[in-house]
C-alpha positions as protocol buffer text, in pm:
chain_id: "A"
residue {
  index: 1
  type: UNK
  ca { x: -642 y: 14680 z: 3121 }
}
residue {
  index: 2
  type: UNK
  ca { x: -1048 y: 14721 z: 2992 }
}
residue {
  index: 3
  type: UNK
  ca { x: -1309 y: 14816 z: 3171 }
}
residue {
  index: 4
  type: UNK
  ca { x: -1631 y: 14927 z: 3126 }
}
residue {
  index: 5
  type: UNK
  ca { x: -1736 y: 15263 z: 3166 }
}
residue {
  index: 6
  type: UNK
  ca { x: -2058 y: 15439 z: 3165 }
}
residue {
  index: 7
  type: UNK
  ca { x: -2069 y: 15729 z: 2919 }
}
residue {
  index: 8
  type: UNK
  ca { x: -2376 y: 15861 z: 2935 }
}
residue {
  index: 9
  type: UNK
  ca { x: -2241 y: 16246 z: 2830 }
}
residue {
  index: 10
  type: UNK
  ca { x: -1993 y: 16357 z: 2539 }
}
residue {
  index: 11
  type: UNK
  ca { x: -1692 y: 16464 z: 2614 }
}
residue {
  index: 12
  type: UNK
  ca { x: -1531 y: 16807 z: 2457 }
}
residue {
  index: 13
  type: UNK
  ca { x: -1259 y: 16751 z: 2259 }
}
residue {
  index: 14
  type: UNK
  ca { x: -915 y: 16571 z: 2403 }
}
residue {
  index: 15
  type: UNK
  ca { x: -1170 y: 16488 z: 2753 }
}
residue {
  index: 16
  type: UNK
  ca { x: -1293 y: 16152 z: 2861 }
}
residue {
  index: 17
  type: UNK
  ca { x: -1557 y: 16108 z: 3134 }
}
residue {
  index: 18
  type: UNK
  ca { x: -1510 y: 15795 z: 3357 }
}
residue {
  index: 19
  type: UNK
  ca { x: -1832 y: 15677 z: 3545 }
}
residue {
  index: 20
  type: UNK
  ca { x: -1755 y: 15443 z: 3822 }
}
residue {
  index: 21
  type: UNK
  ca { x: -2002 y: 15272 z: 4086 }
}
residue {
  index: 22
  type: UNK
  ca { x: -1773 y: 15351 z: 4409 }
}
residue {
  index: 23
  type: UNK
  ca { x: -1478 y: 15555 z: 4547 }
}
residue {
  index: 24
  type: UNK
  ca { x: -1343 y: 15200 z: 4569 }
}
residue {
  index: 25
  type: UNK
  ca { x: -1334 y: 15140 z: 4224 }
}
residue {
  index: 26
  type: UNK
  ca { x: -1226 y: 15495 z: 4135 }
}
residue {
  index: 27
  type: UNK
  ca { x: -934 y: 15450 z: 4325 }
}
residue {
  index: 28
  type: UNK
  ca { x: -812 y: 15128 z: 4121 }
}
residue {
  index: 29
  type: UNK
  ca { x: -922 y: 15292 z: 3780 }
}
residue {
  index: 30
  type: UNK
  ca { x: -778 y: 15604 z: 3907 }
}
residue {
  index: 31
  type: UNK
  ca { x: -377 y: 15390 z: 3973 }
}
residue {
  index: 32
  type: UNK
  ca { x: -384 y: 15246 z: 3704 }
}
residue {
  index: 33
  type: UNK
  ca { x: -429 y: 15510 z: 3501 }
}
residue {
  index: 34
  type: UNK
  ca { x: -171 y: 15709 z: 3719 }
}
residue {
  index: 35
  type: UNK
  ca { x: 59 y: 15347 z: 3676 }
}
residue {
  index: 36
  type: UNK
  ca { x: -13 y: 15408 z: 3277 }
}
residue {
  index: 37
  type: UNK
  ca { x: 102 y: 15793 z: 3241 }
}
residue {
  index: 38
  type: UNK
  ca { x: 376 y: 15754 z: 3507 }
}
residue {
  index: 39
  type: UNK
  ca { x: 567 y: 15457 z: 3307 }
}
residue {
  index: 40
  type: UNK
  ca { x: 488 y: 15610 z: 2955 }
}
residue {
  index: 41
  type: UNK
  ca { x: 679 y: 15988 z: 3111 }
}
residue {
  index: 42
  type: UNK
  ca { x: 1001 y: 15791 z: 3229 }
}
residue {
  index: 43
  type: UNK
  ca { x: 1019 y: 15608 z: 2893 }
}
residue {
  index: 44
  type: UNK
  ca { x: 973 y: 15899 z: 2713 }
}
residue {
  index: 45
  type: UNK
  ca { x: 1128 y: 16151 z: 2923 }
}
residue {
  index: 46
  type: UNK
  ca { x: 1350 y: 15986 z: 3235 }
}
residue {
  index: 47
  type: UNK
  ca { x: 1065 y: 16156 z: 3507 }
}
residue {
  index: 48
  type: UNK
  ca { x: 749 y: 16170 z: 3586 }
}
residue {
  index: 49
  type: UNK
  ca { x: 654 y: 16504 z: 3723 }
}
residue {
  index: 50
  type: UNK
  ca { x: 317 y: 16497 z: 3918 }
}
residue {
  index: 51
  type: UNK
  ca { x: 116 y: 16800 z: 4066 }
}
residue {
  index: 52
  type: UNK
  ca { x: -142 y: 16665 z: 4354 }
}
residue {
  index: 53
  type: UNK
  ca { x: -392 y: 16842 z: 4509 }
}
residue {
  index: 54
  type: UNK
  ca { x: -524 y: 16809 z: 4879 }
}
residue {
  index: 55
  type: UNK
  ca { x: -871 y: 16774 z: 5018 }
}
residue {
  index: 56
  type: UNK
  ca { x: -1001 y: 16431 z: 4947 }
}
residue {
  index: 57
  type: UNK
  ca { x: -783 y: 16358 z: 4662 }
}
residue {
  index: 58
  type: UNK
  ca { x: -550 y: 16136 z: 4833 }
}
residue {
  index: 59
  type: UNK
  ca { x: -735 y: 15901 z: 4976 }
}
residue {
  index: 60
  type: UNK
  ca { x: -763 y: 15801 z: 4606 }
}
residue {
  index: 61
  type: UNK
  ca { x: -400 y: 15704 z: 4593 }
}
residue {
  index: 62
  type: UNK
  ca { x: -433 y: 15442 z: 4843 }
}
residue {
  index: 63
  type: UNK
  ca { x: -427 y: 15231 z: 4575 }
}
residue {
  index: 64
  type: UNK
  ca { x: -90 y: 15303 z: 4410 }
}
residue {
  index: 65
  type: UNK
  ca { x: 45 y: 15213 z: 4791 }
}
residue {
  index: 66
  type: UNK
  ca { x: -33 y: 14831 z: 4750 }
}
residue {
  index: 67
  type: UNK
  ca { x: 94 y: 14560 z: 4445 }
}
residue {
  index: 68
  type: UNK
  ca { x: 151 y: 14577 z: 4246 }
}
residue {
  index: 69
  type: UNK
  ca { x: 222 y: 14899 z: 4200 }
}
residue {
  index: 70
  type: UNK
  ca { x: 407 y: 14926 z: 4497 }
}
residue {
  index: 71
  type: UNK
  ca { x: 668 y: 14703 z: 4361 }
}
residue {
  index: 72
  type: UNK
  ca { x: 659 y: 14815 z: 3967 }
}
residue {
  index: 73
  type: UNK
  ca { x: 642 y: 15142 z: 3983 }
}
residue {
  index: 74
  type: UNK
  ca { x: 1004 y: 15349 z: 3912 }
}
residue {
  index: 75
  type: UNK
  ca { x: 922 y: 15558 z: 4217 }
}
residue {
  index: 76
  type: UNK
  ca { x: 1281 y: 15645 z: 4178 }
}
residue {
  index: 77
  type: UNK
  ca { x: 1193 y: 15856 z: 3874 }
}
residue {
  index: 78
  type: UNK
  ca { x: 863 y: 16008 z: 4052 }
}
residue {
  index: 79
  type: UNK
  ca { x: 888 y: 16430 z: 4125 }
}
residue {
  index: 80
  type: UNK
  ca { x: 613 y: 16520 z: 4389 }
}
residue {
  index: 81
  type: UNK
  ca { x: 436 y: 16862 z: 4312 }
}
residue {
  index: 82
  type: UNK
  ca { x: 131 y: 17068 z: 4455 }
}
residue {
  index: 83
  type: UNK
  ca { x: -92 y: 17243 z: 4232 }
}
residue {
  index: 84
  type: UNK
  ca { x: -234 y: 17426 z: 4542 }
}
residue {
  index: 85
  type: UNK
  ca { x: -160 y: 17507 z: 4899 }
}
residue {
  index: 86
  type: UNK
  ca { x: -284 y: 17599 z: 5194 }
}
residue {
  index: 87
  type: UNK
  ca { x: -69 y: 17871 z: 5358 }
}
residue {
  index: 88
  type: UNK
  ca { x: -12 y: 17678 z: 5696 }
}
residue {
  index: 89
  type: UNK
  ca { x: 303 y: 17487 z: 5904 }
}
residue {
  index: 90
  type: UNK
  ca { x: 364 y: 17127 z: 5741 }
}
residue {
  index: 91
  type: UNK
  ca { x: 246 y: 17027 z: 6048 }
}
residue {
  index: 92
  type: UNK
  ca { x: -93 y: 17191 z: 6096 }
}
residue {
  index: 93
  type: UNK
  ca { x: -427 y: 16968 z: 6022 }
}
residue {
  index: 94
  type: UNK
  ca { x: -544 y: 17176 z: 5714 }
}
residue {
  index: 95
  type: UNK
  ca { x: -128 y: 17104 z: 5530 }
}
residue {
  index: 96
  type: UNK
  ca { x: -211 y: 16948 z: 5220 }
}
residue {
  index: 97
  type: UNK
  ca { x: 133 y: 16861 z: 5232 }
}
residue {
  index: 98
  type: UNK
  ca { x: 90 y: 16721 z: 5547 }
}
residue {
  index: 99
  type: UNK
  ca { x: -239 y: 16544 z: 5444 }
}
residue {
  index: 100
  type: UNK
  ca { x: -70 y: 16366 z: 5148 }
}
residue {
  index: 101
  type: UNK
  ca { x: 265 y: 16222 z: 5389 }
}
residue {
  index: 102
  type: UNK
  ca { x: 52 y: 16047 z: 5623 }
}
residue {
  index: 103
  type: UNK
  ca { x: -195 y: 15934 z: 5303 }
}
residue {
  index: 104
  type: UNK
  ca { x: 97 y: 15862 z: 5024 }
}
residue {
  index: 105
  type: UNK
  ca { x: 426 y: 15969 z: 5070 }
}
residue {
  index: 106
  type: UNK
  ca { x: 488 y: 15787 z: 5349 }
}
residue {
  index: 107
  type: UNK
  ca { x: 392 y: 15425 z: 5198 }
}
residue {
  index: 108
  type: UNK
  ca { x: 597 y: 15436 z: 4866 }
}
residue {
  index: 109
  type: UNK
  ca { x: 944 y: 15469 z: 4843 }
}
residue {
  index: 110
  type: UNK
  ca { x: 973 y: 15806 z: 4675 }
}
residue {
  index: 111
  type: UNK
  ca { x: 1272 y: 16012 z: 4777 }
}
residue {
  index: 112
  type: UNK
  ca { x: 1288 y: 16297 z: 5000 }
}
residue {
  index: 113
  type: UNK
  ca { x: 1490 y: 16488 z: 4767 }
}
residue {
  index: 114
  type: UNK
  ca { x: 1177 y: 16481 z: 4472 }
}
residue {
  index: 115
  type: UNK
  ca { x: 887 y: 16605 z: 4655 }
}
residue {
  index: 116
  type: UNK
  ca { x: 857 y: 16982 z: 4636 }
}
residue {
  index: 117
  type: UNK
  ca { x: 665 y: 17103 z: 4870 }
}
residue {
  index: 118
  type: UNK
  ca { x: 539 y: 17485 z: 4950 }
}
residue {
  index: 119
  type: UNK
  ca { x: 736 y: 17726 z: 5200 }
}
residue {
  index: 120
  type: UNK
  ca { x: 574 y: 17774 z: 5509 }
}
residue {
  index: 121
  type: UNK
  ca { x: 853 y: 17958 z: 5697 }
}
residue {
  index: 122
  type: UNK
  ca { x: 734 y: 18257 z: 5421 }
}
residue {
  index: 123
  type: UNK
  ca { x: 468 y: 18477 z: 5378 }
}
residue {
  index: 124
  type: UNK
  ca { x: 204 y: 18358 z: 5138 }
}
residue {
  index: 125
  type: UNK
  ca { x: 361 y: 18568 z: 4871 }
}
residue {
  index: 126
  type: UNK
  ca { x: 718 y: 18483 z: 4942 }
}
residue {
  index: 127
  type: UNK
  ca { x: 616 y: 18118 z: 4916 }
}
residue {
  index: 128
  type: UNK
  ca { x: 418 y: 18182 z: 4568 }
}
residue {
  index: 129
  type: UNK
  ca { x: 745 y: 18331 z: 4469 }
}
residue {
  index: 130
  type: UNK
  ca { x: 983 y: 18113 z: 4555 }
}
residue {
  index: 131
  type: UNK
  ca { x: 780 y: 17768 z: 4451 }
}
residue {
  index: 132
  type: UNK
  ca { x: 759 y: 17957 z: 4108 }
}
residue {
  index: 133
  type: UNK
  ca { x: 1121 y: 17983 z: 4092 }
}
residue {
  index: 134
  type: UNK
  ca { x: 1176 y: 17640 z: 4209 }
}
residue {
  index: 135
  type: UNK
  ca { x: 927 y: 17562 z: 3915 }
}
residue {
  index: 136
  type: UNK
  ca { x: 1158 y: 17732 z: 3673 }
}
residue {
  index: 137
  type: UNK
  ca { x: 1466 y: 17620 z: 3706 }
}
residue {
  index: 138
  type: UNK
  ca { x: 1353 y: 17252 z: 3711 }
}
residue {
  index: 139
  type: UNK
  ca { x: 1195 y: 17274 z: 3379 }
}
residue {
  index: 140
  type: UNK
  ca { x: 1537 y: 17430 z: 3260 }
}
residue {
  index: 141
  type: UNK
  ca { x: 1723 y: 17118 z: 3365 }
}
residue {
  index: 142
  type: UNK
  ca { x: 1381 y: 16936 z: 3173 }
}
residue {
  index: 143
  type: UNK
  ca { x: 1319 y: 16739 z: 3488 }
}
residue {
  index: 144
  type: UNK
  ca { x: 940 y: 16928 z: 3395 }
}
residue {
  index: 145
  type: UNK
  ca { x: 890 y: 16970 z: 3064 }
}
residue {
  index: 146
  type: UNK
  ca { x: 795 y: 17271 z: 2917 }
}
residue {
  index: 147
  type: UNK
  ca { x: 495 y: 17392 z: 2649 }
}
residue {
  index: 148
  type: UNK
  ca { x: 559 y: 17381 z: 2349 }
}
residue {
  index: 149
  type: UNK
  ca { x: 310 y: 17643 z: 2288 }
}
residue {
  index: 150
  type: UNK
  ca { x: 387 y: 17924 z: 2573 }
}
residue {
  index: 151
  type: UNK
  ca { x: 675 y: 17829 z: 2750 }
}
residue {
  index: 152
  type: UNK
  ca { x: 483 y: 17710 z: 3057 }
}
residue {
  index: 153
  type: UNK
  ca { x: 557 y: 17405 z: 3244 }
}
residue {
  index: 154
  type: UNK
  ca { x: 442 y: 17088 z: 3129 }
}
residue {
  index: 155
  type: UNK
  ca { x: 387 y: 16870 z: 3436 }
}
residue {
  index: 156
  type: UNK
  ca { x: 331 y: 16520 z: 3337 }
}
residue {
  index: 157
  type: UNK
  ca { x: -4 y: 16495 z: 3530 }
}
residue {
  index: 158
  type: UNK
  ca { x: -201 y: 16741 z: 3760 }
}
residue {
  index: 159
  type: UNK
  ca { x: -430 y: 16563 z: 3939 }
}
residue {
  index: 160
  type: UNK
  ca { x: -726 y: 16798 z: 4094 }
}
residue {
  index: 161
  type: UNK
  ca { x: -1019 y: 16762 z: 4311 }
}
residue {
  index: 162
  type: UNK
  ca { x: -1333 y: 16964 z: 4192 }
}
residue {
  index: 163
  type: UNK
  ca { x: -1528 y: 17130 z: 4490 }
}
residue {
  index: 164
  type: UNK
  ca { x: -1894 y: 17184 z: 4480 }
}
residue {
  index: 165
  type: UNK
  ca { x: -1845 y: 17568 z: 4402 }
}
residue {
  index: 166
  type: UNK
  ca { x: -1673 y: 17404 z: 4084 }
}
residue {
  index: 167
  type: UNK
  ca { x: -1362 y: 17536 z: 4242 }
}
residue {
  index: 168
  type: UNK
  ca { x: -1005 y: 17328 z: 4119 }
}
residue {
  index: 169
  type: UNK
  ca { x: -680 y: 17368 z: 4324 }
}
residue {
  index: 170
  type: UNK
  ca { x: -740 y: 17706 z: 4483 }
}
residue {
  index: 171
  type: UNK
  ca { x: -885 y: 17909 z: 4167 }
}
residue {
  index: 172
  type: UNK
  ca { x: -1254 y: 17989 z: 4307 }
}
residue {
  index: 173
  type: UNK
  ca { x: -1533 y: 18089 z: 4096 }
}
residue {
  index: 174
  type: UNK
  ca { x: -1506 y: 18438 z: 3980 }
}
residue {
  index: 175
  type: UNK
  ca { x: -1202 y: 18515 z: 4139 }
}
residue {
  index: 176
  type: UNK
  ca { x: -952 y: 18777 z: 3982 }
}
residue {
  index: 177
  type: UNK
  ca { x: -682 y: 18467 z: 3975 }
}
residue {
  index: 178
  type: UNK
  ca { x: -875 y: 18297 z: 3684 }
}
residue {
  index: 179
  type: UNK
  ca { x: -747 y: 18612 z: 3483 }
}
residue {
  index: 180
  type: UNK
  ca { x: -388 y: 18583 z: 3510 }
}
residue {
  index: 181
  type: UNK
  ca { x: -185 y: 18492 z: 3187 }
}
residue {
  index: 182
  type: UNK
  ca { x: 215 y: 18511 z: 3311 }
}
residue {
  index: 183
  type: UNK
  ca { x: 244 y: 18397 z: 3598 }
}
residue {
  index: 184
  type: UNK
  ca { x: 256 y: 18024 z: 3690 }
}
residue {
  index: 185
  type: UNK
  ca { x: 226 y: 18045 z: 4067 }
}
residue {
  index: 186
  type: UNK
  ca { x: 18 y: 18278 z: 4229 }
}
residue {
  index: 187
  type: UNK
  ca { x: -129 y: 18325 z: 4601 }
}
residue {
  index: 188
  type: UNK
  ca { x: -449 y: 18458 z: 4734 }
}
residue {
  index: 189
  type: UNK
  ca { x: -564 y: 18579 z: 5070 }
}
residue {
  index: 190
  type: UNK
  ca { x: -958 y: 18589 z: 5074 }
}
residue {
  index: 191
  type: UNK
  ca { x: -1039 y: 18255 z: 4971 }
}
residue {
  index: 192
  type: UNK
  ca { x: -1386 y: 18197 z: 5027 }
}
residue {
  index: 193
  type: UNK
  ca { x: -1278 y: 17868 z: 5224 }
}
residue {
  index: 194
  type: UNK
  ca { x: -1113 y: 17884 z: 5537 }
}
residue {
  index: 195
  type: UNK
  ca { x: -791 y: 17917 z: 5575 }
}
residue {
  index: 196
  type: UNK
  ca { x: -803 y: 18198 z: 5366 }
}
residue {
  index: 197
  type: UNK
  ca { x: -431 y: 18229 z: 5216 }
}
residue {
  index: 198
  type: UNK
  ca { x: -323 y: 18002 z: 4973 }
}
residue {
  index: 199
  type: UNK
  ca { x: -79 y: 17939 z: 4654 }
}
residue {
  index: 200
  type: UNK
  ca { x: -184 y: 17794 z: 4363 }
}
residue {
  index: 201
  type: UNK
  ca { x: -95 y: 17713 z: 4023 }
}
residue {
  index: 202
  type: UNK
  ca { x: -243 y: 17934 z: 3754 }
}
residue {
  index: 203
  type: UNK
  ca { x: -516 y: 17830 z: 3479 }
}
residue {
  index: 204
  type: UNK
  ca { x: -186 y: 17840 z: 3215 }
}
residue {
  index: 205
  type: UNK
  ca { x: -15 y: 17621 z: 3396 }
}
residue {
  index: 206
  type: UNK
  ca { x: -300 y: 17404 z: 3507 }
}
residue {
  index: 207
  type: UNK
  ca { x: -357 y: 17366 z: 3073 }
}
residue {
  index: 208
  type: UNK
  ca { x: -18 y: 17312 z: 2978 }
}
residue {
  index: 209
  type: UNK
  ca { x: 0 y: 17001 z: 3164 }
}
residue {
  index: 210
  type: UNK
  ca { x: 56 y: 16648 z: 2910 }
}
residue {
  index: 211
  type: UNK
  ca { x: -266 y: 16487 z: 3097 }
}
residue {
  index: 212
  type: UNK
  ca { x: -521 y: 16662 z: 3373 }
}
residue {
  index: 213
  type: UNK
  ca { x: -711 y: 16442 z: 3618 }
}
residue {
  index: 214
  type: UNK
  ca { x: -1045 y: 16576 z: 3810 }
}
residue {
  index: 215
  type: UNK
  ca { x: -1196 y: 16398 z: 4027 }
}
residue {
  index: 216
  type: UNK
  ca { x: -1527 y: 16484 z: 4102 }
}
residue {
  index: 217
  type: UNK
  ca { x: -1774 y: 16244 z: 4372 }
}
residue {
  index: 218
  type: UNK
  ca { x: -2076 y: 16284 z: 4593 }
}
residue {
  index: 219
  type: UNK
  ca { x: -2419 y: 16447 z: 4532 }
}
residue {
  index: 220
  type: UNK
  ca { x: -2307 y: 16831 z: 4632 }
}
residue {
  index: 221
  type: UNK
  ca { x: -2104 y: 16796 z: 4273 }
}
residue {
  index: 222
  type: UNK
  ca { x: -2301 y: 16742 z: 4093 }
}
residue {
  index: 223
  type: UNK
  ca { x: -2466 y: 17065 z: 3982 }
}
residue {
  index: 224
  type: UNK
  ca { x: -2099 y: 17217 z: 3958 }
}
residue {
  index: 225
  type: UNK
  ca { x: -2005 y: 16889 z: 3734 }
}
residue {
  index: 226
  type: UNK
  ca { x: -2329 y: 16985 z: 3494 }
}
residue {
  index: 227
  type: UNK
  ca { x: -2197 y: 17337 z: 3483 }
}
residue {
  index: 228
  type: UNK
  ca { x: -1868 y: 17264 z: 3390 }
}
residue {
  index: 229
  type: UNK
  ca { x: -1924 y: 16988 z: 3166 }
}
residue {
  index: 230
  type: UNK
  ca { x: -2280 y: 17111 z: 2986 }
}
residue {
  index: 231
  type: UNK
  ca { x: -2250 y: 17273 z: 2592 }
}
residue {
  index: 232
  type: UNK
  ca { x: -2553 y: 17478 z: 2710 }
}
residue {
  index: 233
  type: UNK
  ca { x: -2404 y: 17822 z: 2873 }
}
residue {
  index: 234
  type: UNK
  ca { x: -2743 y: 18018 z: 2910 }
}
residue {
  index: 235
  type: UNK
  ca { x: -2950 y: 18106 z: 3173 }
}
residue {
  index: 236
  type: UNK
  ca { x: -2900 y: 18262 z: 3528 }
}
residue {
  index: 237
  type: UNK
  ca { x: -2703 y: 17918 z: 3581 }
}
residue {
  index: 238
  type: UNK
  ca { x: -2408 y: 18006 z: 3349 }
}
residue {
  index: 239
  type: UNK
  ca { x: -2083 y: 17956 z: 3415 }
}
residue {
  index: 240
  type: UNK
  ca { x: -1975 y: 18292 z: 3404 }
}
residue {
  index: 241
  type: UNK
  ca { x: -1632 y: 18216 z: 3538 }
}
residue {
  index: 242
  type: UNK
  ca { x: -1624 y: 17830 z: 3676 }
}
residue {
  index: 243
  type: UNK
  ca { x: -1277 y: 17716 z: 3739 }
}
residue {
  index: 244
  type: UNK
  ca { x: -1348 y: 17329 z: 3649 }
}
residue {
  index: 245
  type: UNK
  ca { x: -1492 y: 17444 z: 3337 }
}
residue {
  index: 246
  type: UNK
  ca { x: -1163 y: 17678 z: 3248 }
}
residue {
  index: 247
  type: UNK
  ca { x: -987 y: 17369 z: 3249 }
}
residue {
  index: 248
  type: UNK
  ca { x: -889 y: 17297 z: 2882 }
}
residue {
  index: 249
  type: UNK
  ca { x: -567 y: 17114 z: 2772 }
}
residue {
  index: 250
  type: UNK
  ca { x: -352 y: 17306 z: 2558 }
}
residue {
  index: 251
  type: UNK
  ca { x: -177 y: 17028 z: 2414 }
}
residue {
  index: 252
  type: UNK
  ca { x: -308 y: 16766 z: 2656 }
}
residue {
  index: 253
  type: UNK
  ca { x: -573 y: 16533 z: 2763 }
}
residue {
  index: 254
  type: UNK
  ca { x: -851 y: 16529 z: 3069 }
}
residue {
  index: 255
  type: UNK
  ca { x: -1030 y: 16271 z: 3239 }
}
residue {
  index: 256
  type: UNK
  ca { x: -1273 y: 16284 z: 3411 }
}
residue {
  index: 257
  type: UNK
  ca { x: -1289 y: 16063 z: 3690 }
}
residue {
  index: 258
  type: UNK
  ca { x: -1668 y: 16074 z: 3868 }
}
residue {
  index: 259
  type: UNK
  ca { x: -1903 y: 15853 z: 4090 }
}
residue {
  index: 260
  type: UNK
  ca { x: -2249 y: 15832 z: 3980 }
}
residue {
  index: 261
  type: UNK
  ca { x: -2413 y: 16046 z: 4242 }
}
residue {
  index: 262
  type: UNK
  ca { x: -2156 y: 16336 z: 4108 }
}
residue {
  index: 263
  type: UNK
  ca { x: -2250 y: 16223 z: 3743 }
}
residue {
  index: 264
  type: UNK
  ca { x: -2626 y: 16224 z: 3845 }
}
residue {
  index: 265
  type: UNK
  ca { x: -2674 y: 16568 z: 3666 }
}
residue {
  index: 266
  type: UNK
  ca { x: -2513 y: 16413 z: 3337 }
}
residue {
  index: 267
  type: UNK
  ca { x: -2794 y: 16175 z: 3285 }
}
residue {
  index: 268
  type: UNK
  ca { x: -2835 y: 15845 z: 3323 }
}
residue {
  index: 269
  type: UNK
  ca { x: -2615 y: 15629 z: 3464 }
}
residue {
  index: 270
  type: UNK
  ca { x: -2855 y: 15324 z: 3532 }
}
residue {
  index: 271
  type: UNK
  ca { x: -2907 y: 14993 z: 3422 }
}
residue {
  index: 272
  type: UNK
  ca { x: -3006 y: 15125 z: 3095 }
}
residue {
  index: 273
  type: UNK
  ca { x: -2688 y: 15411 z: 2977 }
}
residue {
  index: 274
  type: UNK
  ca { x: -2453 y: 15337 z: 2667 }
}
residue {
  index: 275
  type: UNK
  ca { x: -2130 y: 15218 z: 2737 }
}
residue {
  index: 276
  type: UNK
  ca { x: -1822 y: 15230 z: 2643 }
}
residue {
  index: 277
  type: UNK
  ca { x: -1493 y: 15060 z: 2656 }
}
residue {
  index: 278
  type: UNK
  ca { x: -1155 y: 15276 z: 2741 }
}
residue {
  index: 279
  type: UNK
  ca { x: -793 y: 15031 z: 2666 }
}
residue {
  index: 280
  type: UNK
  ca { x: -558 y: 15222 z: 2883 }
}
């Protein structure tokens, strides 16, 4: 598939940025790029091992739902991860498990037995603990891969949303999390948006991934998306500890994936911006 892209920024190294004119159009850039990495991981490795995020990411997905992916797709082969949860019942409105059932899982035939969800019969640091050792012992069995540079897991794709604090999974700005080096799952309890215990995947883990999606729309990004993105780092605007910006493959890619009113800050993405074609 080609399509044309507005580029209107350059990318750091191993990063694209993907400019599209609607949500709509995200979402079928956004499966077939998900069909692309999720057929070249079972070739290569028998699985696909995905890491989604909540909030507004999954009404993205809709896409992958319908044909043709609905039909092609090895869903069979498909290992359901969450790079971040809320600490809530499975049940209860703010679940991002919950939120990506009634969104995804429950229109594509991926089995039960795959999707790994967070335990919310434990305390928020049980449930760090245990989804961390979960974590391990499928990457010994390979069903994850694992770094080849720091023995972290290497999930086929992490897909995250970026917030308008610049926030990805549930690493906020400035947050003592963003420090941690060992551990792969973590949990917090003051997280500046409600409800205020999480778990989340750590920055390592988050970098050792093969590819790293963030999706980033609407006008209240936009600032956050300059931050993160921008070479220039000076000025009472520095990112002195952005989470979005933290995100650098180790031995990966990212892509960007942005609407223009999130991109506004970028420059322009008129009539009149370069282009470029991506081949995916």
């Amino acid at each position: 598939m080609e399509r044309e892209t507005a580029a209107t920024y350059e990318p750091k190294m191993n990063s694209e940025i993907r400019v599209s004119e609607s949500s709509d159009e995200i979402s079928t850039d956004l499966a077939e790029y998900i069909s692309q990495v999720s057929e070249i991981s079972v070739k290569e490795r028998g699985y696909f091992a995905i890491a989604l995020s909540g909030g507004p990411l999954v009404s993205f997905l809709g896409k992958l739902c319908e044909a043709p992916y609905n039909k092609t797709l090895d869903w069979s082969k498909w290992y359901i991860f969450w790079s971040d949860e809320r600490a809530v019942a499975k049940n209860h409105a703010e679940s991002n498990y919950k939120l990506t059932k009634e969104g995804f899982l429950s229109k594509v035939p991926i089995l039960n037995g795959h999707v790994y969800s967070i335990n919310d019969n434990a305390t928020v640091e049980d449930a760090a603990t245990d989804y961390e050792f979960v974590i391990r012992q499928l990457v010994k069995v390979r069903i994850i891969g694992v770094s080849e540079s720091n023995d972290c897991p290497k999930f086929d794709l992490i897909l995250l949303d970026m917030g308008s604090d610049g926030h990805v999974a549930s690493l906020f700005p400035n947050h003592p999390a963003l420090e941690l080096k060992d551990d792969w799952i973590t949990y917090i309890t003051d997280s500046p948006q409600p409800p205020p215990e999480r778990i989340t995947f750590t920055l390592p883990v988050i970098n050792s991934a093969s590819n790293i999606v963030i999706v980033a729309t609407g006008e209240d990004k936009a600032k956050a998306l300059h931050l993160a993105i921008s070479d220039n780092t000076e000025g009472p605007d520095a990112p002195a500890a952005l989470p979005a910006r933290m995100v650098h493959p180790t031995d990966g890619k990212l892509v960007w994936f942005l609407d223009k009113a999130a991109a506004s800050s970028l420059g322009a993405t008129n009539d009149d911006a370069s282009y470029e074609h991506h081949e995916y």
